[in-house]
FILUMBA-983201 format. One record per atom (N, C-alpha, C, O): residue in one letter; x, y, z; atom name. Coordinates in steps of 0.1 Angstrom, whole numbers, plus 2048, in hexadecimal, padded with zeros to 3 digits. Example, Ala and Ser with C-alpha at 12.3 -4.5 7.8 and 13.67 -1.06 7.14 Angstrom:
<pts>
<pt><r>a</r><u>884</u><v>7C7</v><w>84E</w><a>N</a></pt>
<pt><r>a</r><u>87B</u><v>7D3</v><w>84E</w><a>CA</a></pt>
<pt><r>a</r><u>884</u><v>7DF</v><w>84E</w><a>C</a></pt>
<pt><r>a</r><u>88E</u><v>7DF</v><w>855</w><a>O</a></pt>
<pt><r>s</r><u>880</u><v>7EA</v><w>847</w><a>N</a></pt>
<pt><r>s</r><u>889</u><v>7F5</v><w>847</w><a>CA</a></pt>
<pt><r>s</r><u>881</u><v>800</v><w>84F</w><a>C</a></pt>
<pt><r>s</r><u>886</u><v>80B</v><w>850</w><a>O</a></pt>
</pts>
This chain:
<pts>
<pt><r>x</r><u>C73</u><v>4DD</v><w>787</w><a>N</a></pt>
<pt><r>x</r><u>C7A</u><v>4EA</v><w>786</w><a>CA</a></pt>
<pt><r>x</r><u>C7E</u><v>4EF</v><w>793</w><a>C</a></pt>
<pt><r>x</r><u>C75</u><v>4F2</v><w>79B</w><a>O</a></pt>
<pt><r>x</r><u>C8C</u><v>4F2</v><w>797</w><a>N</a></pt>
<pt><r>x</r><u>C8F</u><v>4FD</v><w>7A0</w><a>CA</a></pt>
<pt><r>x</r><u>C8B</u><v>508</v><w>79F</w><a>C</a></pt>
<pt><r>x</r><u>C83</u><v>50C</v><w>797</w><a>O</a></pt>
<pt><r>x</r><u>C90</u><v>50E</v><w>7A6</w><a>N</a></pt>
<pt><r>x</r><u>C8E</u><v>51D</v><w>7AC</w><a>CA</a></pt>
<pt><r>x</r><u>C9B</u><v>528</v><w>7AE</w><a>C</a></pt>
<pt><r>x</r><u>C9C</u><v>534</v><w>7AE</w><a>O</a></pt>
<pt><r>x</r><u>CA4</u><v>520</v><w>7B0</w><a>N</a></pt>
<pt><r>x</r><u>CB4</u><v>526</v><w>7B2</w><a>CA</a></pt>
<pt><r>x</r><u>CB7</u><v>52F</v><w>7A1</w><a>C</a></pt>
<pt><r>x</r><u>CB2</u><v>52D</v><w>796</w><a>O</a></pt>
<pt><r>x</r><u>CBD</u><v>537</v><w>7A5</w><a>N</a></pt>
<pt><r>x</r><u>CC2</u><v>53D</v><w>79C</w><a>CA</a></pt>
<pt><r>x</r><u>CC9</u><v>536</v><w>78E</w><a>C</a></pt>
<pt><r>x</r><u>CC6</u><v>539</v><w>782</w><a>O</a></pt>
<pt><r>x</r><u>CD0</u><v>52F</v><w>793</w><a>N</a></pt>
<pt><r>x</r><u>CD9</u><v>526</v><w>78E</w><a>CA</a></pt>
<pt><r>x</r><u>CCE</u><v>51E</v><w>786</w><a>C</a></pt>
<pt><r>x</r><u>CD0</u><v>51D</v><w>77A</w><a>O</a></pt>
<pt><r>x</r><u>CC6</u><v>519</v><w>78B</w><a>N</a></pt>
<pt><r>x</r><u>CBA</u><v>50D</v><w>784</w><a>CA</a></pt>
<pt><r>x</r><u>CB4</u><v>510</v><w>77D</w><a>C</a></pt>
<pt><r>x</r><u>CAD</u><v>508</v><w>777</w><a>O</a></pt>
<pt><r>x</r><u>CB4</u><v>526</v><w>779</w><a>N</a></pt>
<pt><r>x</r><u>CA6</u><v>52B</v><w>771</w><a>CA</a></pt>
<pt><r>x</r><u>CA8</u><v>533</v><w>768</w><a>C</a></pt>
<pt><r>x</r><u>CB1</u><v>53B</v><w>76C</w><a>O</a></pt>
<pt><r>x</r><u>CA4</u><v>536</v><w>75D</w><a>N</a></pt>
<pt><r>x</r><u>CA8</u><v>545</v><w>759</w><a>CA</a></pt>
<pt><r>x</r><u>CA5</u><v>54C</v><w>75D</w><a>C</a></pt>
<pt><r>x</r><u>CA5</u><v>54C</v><w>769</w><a>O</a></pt>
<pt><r>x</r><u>CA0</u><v>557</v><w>757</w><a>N</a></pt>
<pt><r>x</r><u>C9A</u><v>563</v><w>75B</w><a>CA</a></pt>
<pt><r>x</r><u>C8B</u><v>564</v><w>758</w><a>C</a></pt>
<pt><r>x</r><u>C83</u><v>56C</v><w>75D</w><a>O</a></pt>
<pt><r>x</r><u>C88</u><v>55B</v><w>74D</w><a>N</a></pt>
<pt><r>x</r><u>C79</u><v>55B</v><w>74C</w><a>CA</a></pt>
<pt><r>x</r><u>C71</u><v>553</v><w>755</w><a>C</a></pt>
<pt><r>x</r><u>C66</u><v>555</v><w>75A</w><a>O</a></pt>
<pt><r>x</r><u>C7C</u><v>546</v><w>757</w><a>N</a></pt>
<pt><r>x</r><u>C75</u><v>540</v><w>761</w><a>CA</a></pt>
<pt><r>x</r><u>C74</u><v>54B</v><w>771</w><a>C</a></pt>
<pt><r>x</r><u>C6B</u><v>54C</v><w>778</w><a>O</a></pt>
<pt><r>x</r><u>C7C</u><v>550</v><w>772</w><a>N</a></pt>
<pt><r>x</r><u>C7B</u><v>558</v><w>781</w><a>CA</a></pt>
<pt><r>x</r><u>C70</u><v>560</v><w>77F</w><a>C</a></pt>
<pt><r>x</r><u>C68</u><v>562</v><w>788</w><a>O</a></pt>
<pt><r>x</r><u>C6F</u><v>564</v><w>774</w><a>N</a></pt>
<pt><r>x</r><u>C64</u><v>56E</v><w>773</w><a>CA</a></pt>
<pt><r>x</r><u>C56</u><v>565</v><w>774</w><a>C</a></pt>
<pt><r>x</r><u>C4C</u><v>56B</v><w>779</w><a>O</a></pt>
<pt><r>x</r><u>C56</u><v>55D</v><w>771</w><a>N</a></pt>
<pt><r>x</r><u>C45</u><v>552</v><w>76E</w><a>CA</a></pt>
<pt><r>x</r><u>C44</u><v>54D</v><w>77D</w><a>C</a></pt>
<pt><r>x</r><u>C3A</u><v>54B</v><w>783</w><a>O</a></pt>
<pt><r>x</r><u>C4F</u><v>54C</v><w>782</w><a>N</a></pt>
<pt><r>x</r><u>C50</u><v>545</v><w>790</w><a>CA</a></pt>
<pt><r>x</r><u>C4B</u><v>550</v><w>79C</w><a>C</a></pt>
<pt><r>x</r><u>C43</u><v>54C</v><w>7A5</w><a>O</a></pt>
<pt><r>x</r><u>C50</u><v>55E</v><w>79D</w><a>N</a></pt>
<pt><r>x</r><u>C4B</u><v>568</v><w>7A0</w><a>CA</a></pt>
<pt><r>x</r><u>C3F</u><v>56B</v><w>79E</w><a>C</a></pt>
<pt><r>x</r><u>C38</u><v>56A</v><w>7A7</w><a>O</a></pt>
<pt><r>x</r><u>C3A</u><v>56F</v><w>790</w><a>N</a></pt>
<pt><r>x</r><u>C2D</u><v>571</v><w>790</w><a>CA</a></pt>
<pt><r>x</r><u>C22</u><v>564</v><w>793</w><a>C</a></pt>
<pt><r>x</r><u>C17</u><v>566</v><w>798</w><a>O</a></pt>
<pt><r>x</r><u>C25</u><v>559</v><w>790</w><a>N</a></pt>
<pt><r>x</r><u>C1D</u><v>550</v><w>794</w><a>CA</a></pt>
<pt><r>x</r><u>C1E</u><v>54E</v><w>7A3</w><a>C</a></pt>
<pt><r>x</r><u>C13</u><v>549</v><w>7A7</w><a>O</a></pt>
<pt><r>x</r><u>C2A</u><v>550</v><w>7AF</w><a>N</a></pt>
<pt><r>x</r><u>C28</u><v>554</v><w>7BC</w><a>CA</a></pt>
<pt><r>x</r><u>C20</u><v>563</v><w>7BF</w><a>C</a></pt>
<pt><r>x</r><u>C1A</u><v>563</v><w>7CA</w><a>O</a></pt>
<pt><r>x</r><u>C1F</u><v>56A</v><w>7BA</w><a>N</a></pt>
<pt><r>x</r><u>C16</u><v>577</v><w>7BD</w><a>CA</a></pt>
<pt><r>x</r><u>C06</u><v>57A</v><w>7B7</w><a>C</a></pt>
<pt><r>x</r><u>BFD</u><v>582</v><w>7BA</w><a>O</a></pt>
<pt><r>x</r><u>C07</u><v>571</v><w>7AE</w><a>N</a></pt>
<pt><r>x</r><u>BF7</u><v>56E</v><w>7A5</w><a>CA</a></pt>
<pt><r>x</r><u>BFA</u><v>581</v><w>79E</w><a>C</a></pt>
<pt><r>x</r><u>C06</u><v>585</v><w>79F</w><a>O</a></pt>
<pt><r>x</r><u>BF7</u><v>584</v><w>79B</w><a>N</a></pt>
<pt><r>x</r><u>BF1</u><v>597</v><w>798</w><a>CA</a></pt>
<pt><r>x</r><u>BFF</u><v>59B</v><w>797</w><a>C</a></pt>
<pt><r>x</r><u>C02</u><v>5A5</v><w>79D</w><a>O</a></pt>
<pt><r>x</r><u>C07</u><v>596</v><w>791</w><a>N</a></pt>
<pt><r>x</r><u>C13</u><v>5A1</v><w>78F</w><a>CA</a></pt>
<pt><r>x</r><u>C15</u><v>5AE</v><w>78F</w><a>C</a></pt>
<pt><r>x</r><u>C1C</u><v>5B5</v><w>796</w><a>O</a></pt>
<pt><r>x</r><u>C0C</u><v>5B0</v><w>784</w><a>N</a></pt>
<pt><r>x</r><u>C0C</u><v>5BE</v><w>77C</w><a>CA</a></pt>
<pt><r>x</r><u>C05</u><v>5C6</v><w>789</w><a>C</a></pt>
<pt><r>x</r><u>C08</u><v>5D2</v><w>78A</w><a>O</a></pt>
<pt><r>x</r><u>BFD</u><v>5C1</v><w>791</w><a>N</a></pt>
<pt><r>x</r><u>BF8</u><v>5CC</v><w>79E</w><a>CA</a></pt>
<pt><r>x</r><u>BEC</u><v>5D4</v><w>797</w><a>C</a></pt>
<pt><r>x</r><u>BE8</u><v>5DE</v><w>79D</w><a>O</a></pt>
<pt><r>x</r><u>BE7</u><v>5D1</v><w>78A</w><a>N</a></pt>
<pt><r>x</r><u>BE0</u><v>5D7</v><w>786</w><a>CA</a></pt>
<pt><r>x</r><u>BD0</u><v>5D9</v><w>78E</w><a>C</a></pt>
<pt><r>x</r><u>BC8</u><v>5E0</v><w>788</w><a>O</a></pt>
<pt><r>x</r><u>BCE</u><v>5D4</v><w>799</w><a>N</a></pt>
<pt><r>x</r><u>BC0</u><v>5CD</v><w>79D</w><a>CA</a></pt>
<pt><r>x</r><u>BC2</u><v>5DB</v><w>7A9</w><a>C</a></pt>
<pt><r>x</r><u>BB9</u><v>5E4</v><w>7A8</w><a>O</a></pt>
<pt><r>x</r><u>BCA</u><v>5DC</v><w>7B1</w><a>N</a></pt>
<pt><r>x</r><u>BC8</u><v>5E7</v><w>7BC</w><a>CA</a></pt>
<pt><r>x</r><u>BD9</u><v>5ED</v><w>7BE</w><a>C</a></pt>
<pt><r>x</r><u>BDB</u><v>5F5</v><w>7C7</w><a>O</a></pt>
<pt><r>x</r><u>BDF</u><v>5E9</v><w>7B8</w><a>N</a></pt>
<pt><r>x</r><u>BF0</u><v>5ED</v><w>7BF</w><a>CA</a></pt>
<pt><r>x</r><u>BF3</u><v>5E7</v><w>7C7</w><a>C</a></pt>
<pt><r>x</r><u>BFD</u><v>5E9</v><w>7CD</w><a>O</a></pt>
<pt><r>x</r><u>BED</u><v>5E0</v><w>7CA</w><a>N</a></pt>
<pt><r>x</r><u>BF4</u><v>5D7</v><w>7DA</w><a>CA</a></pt>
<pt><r>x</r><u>BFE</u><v>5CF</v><w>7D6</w><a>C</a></pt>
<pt><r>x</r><u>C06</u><v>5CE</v><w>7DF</w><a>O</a></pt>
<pt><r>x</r><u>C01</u><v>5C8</v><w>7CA</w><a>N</a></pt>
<pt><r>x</r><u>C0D</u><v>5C1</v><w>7C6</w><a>CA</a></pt>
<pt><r>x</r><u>C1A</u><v>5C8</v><w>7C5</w><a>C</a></pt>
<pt><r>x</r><u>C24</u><v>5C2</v><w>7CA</w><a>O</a></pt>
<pt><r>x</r><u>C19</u><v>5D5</v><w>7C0</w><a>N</a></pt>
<pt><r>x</r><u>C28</u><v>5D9</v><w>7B7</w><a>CA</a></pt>
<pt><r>x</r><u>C32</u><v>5D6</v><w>7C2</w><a>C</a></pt>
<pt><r>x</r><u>C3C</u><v>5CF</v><w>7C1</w><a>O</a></pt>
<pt><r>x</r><u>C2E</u><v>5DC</v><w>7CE</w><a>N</a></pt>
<pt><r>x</r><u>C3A</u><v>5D7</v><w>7DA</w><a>CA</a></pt>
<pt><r>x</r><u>C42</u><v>5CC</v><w>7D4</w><a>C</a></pt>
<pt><r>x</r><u>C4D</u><v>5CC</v><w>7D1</w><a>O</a></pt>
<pt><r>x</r><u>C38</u><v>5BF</v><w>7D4</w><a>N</a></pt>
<pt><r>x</r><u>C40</u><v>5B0</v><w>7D9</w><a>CA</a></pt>
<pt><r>x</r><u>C45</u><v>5B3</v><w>7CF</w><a>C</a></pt>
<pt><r>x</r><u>C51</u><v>5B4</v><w>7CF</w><a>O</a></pt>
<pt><r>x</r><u>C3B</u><v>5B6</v><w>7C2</w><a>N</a></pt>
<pt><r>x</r><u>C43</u><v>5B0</v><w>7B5</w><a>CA</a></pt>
<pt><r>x</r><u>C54</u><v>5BB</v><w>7B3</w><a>C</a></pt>
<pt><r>x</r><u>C5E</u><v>5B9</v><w>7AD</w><a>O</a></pt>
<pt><r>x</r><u>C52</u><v>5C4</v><w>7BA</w><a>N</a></pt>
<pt><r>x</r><u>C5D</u><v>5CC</v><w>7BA</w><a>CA</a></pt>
<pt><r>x</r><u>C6A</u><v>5C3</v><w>7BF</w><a>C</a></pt>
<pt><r>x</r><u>C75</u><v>5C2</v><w>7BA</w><a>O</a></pt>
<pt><r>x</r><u>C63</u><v>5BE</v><w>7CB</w><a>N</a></pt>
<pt><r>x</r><u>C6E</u><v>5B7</v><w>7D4</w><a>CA</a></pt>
<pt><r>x</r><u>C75</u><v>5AF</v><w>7D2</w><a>C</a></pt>
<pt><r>x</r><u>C7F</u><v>5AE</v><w>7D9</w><a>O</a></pt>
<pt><r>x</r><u>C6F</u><v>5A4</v><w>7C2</w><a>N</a></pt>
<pt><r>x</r><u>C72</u><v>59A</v><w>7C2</w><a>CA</a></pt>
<pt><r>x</r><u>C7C</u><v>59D</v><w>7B5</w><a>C</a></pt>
<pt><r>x</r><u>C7F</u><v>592</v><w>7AF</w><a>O</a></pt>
<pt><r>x</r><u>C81</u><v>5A7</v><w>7B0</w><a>N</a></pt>
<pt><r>x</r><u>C87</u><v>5AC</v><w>7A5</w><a>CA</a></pt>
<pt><r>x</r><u>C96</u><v>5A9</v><w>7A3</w><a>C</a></pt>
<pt><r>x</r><u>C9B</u><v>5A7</v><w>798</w><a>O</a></pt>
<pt><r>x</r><u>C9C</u><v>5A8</v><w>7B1</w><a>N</a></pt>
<pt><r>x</r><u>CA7</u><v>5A2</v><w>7B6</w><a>CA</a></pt>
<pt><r>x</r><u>CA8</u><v>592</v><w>7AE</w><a>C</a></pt>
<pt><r>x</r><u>CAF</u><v>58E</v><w>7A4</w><a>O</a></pt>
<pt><r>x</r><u>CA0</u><v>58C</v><w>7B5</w><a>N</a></pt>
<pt><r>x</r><u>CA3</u><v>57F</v><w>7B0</w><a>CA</a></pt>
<pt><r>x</r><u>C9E</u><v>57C</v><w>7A0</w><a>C</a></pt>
<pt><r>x</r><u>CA4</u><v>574</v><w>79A</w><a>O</a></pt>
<pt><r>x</r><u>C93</u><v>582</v><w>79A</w><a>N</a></pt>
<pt><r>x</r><u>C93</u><v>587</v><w>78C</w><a>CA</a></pt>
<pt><r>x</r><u>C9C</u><v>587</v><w>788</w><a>C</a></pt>
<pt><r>x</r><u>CA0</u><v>57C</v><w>783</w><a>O</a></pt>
<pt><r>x</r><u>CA6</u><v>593</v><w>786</w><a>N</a></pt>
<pt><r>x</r><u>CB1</u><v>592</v><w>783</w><a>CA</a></pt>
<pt><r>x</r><u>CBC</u><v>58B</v><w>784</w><a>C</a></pt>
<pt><r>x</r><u>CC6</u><v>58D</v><w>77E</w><a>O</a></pt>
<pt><r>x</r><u>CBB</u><v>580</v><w>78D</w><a>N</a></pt>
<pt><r>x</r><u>CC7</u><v>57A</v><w>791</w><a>CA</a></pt>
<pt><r>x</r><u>CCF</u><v>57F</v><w>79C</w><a>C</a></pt>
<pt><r>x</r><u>CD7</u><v>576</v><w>79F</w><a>O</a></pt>
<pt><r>x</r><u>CCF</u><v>589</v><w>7A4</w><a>N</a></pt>
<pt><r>x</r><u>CD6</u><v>58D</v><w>7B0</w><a>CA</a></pt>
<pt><r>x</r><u>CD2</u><v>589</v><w>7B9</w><a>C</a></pt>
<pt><r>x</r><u>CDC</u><v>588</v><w>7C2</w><a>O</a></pt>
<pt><r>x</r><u>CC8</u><v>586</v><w>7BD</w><a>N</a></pt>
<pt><r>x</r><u>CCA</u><v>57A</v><w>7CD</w><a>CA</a></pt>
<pt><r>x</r><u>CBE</u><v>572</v><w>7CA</w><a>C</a></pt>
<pt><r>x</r><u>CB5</u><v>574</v><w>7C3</w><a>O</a></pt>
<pt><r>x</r><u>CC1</u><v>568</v><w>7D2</w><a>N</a></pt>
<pt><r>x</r><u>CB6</u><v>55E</v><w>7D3</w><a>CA</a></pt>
<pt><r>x</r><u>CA8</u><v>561</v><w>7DC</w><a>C</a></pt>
<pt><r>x</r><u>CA8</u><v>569</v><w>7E6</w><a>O</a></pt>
<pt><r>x</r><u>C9C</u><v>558</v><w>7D7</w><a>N</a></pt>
<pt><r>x</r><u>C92</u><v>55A</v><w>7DC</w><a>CA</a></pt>
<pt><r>x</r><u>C92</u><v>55B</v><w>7ED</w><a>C</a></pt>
<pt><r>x</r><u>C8B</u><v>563</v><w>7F4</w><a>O</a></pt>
<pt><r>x</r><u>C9D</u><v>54E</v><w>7F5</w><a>N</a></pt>
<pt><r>x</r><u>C9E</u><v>54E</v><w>802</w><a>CA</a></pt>
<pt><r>x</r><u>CA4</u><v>55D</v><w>806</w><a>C</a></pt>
<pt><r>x</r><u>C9F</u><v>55F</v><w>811</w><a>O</a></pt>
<pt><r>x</r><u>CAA</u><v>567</v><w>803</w><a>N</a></pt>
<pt><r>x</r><u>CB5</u><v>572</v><w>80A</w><a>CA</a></pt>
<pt><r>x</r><u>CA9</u><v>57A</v><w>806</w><a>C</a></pt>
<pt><r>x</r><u>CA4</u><v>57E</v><w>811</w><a>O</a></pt>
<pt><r>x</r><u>CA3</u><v>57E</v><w>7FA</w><a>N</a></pt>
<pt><r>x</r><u>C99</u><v>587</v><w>7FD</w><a>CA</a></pt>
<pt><r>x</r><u>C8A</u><v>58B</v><w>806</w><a>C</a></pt>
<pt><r>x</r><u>C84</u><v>595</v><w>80B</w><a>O</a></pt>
<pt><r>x</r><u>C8A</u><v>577</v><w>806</w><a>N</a></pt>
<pt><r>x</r><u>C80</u><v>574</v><w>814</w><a>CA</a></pt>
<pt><r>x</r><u>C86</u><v>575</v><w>822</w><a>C</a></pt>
<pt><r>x</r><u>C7F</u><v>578</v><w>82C</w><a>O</a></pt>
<pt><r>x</r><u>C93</u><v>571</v><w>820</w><a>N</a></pt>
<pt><r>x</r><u>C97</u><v>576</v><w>82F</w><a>CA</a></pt>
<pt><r>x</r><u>C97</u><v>583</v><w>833</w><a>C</a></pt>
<pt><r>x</r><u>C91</u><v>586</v><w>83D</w><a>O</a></pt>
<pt><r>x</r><u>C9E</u><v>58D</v><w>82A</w><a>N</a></pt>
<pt><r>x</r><u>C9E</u><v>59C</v><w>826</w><a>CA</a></pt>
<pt><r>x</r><u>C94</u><v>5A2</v><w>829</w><a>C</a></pt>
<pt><r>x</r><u>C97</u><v>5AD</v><w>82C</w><a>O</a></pt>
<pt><r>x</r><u>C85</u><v>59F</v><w>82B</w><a>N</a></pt>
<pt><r>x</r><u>C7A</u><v>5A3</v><w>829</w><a>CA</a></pt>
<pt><r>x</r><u>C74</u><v>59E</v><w>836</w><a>C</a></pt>
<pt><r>x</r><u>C6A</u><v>5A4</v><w>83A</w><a>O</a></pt>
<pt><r>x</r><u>C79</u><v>593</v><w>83C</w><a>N</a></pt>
<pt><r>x</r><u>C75</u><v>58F</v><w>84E</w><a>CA</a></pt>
<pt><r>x</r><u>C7A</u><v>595</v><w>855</w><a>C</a></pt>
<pt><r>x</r><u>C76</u><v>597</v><w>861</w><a>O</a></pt>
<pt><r>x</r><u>C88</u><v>59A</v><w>851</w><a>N</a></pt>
<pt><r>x</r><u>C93</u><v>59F</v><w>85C</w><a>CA</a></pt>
<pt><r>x</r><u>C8E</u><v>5AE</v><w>85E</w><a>C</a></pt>
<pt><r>x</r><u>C96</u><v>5B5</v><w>863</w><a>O</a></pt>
<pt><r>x</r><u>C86</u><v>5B1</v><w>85B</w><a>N</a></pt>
<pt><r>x</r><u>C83</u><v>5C3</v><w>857</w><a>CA</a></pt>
<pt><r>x</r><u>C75</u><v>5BD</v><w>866</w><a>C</a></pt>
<pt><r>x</r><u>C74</u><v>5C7</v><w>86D</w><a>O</a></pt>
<pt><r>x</r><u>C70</u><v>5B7</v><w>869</w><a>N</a></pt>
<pt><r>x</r><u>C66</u><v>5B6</v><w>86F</w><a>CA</a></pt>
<pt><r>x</r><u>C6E</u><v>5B5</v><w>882</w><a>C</a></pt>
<pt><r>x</r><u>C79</u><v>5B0</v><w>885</w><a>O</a></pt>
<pt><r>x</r><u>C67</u><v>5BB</v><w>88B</w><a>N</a></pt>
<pt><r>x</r><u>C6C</u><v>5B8</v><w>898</w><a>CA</a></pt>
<pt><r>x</r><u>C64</u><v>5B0</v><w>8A0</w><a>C</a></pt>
<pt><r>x</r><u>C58</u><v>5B3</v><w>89E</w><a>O</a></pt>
<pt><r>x</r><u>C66</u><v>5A7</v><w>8AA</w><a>N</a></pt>
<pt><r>x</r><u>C5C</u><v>5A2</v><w>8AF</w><a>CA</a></pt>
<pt><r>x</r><u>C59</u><v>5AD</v><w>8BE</w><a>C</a></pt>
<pt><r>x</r><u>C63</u><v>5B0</v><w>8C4</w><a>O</a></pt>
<pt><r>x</r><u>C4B</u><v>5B1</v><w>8C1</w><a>N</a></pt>
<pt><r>x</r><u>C48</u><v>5B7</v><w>8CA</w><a>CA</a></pt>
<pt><r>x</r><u>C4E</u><v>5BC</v><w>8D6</w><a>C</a></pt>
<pt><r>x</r><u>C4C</u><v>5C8</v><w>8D7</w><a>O</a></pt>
<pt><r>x</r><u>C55</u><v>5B7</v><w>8DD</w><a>N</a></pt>
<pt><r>x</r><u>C5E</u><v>5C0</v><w>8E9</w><a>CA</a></pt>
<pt><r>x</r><u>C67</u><v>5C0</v><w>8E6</w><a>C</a></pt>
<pt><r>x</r><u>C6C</u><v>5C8</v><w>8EE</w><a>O</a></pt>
<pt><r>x</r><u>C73</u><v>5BB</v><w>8DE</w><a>N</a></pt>
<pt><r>x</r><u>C7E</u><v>5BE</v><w>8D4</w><a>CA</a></pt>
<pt><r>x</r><u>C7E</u><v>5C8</v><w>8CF</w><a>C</a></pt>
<pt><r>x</r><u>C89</u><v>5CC</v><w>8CD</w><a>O</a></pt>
<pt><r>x</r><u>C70</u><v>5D4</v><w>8CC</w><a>N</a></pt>
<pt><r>x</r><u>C76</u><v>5DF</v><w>8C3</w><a>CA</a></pt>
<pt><r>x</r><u>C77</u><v>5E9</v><w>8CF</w><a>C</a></pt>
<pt><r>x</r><u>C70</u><v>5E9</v><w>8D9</w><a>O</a></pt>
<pt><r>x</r><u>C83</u><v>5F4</v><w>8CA</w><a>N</a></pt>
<pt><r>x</r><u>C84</u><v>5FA</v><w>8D6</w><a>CA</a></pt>
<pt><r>x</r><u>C74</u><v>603</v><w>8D8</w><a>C</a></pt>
<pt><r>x</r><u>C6A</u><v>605</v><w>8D1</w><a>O</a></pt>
<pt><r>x</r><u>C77</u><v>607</v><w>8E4</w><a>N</a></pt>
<pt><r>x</r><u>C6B</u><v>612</v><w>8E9</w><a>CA</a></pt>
<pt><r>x</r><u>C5E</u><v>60A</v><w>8EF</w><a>C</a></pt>
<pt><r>x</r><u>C57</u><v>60F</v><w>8F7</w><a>O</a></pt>
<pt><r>x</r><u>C5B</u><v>5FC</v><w>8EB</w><a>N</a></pt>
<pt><r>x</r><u>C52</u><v>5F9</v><w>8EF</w><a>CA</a></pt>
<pt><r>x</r><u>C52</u><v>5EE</v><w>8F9</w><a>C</a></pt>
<pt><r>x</r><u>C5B</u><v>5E6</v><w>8F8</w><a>O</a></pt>
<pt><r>x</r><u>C48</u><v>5ED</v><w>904</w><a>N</a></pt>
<pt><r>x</r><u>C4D</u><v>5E6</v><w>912</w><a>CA</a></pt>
<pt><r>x</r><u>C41</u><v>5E0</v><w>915</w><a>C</a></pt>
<pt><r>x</r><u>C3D</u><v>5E2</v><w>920</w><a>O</a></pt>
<pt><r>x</r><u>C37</u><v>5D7</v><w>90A</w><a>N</a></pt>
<pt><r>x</r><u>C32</u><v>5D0</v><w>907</w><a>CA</a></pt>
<pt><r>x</r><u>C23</u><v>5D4</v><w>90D</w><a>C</a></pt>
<pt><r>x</r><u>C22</u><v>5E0</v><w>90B</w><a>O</a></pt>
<pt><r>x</r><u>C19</u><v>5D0</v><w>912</w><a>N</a></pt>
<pt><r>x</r><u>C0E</u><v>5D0</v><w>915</w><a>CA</a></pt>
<pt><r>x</r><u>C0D</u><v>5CE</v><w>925</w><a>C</a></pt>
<pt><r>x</r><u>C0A</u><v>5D8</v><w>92C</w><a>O</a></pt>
<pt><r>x</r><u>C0F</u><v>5C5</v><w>928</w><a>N</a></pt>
<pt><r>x</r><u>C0C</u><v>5C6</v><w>934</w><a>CA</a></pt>
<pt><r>x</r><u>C0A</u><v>5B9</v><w>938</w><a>C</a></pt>
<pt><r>x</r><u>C11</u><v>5B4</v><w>941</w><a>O</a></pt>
<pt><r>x</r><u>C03</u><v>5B3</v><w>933</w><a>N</a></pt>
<pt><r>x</r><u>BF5</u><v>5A8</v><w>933</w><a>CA</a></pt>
<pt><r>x</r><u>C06</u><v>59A</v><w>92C</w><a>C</a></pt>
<pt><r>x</r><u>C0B</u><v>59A</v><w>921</w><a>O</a></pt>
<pt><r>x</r><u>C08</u><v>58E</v><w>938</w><a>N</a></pt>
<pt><r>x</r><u>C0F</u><v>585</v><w>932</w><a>CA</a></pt>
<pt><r>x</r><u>C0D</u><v>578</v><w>937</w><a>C</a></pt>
<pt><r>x</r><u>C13</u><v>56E</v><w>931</w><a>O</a></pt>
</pts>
């Protein structure tokens, strides 16, 4: 089985999701709803698993890249 859009329905996206997140429902502490929120896109069919994982790296900065900060000291 794929993973592409194109390869799955919608139930499978959904089984494929929840079996990548284990705890779907977030029922155990809330720590899930995020992913499972995140991954709703490709649920649906509107983007694929790779654009929402890229989506979700590109929001991260690596250390003296973000403005304001001029690192530690220590290299």
């Amino acid at each position: 089985m794929g993973y592409l859009i194109s390869e799955t329905t919608k139930a499978e996206r959904e089984a494929i999701v929840a079996e990548s997140l284990g705890n779907i429902e977030a029922t155990c502490d809330g720590c899930m709803s995020g992913l499972a929120e995140m991954y709703q896109d490709y649920i649906d069919g509107k983007k694929e698993l790779r654009e929402i994982n890229m989506e979700f790296n590109a929001r991260y900065v690596h250390g003296e890249d973000m403005p304001g900060r001029s690192g530690c000291g220590y290299k």
